[in-house]
N, C-alpha and C positions, 0 to 999 in steps of 0.2 A: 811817463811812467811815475809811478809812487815808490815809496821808497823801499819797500820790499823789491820789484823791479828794478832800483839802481844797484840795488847793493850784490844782488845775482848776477846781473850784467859787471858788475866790480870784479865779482869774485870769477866769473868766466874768462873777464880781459886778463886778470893776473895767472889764475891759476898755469900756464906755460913758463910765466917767470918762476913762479914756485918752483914748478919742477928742476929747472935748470937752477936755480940755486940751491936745492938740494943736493944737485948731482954735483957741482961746486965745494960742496962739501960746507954748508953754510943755513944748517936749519933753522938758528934764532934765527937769522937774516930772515928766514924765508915767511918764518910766525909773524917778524915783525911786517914785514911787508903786507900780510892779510889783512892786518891790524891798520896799514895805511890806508889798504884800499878801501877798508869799508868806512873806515873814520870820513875819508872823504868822498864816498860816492853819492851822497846828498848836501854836499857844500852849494853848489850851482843856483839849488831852491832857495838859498839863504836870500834871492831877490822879494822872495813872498814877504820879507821883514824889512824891504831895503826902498827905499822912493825911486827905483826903478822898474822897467816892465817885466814880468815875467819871461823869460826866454829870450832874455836882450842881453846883457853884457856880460853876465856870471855864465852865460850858455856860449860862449865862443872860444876858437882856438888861442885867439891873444891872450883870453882868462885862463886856459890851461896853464899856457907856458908861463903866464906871468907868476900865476901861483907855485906851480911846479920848483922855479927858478929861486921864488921866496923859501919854500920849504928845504931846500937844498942849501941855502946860505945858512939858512937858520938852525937846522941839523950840522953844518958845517962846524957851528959854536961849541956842538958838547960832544961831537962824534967826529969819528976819522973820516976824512974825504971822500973815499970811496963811498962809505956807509950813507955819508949826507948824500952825494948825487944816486944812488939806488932809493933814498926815501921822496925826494925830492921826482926821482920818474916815477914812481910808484905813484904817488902823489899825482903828478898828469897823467899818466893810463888811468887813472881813476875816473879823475875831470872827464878825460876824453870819454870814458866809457859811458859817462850819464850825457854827452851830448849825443853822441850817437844810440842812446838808449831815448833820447827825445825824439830824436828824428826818424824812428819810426812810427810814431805819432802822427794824425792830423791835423795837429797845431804845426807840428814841423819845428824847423831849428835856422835859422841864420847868421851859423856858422861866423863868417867873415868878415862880421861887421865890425868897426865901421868901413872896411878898406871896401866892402862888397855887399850889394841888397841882396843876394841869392839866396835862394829861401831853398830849403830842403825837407822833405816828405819822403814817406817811405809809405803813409797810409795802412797800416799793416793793423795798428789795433788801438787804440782810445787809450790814453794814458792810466786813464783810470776801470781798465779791467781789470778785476779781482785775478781771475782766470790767468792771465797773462803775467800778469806782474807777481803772483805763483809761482807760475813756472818758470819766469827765471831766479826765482833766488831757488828754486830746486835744482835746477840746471847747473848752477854756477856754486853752488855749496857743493854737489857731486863732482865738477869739474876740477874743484879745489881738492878737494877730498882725494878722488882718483891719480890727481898729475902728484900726489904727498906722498901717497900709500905705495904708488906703482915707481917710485923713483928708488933707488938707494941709499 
């Protein structure tokens, strides 16, 4: 996907957490969490600048958690505990949501690596349709939109 397509797939993975943190009674929380997700739903790509391959180590679940785990210490610095572990998972349902937004791609995504070769496809539609990559940040601006407007 392009990055109009991570950022919808971002904002679809979040938008359930929004609601519940609305309902929580925690609506900066909930802005700022939008704000996470989309900050980081195109970190992954940052390998197109980096001396490794595309869809190799920035695309995996150890990259999720490892960053997720960074941003959580590092929010731990100037914010309360709770706060840092909500930016910090915020932060990997992000991660998470642009590999699984790859992996419906015909390039596919290889999750596991290095612990696993398995390669994963979904085959569903070319990273780079206009078309698709569209419709999800409609999808996923509505979904955010909807789970905000429809909660408490």
């Amino acid at each position: 996907m392009y990055w109009r397509g991570h950022v919808g797939i971002a904002l679809l993975a979040y938008a359930p957490v929004a609601g519940a943190v609305r309902v929580a009674g925690e609506p900066e929380l909930a802005v700022l969490g939008a704000a996470v997700a989309v900050a980081f739903a195109t970190l992954p790509d940052l390998d197109h600048r980096l001396p490794v391959s595309h869809r190799g180590p920035t695309h995996t679940v150890a990259f999720t958690v490892a960053v997720g785990a960074v941003v959580a210490v590092a929010t731990a610095a100037v914010r309360p505990p709770w706060t840092a572990a909500f930016v910090g998972g915020v932060a990997a349902l992000s991660l998470t949501s642009h590999v699984a937004g790859d992996a419906i791609t015909p390039m596919g995504i290889w999750p596991f690596r290095p612990l696993s070769e398995r390669h994963v496809t979904l085959d569903l539609t070319p990273a780079a349709n206009p078309r698709a990559n569209r419709l999800f940040l409609g999808v996923g601006a509505a979904a955010l939109a909807l789970s905000v407007t429809l909660t408490p």
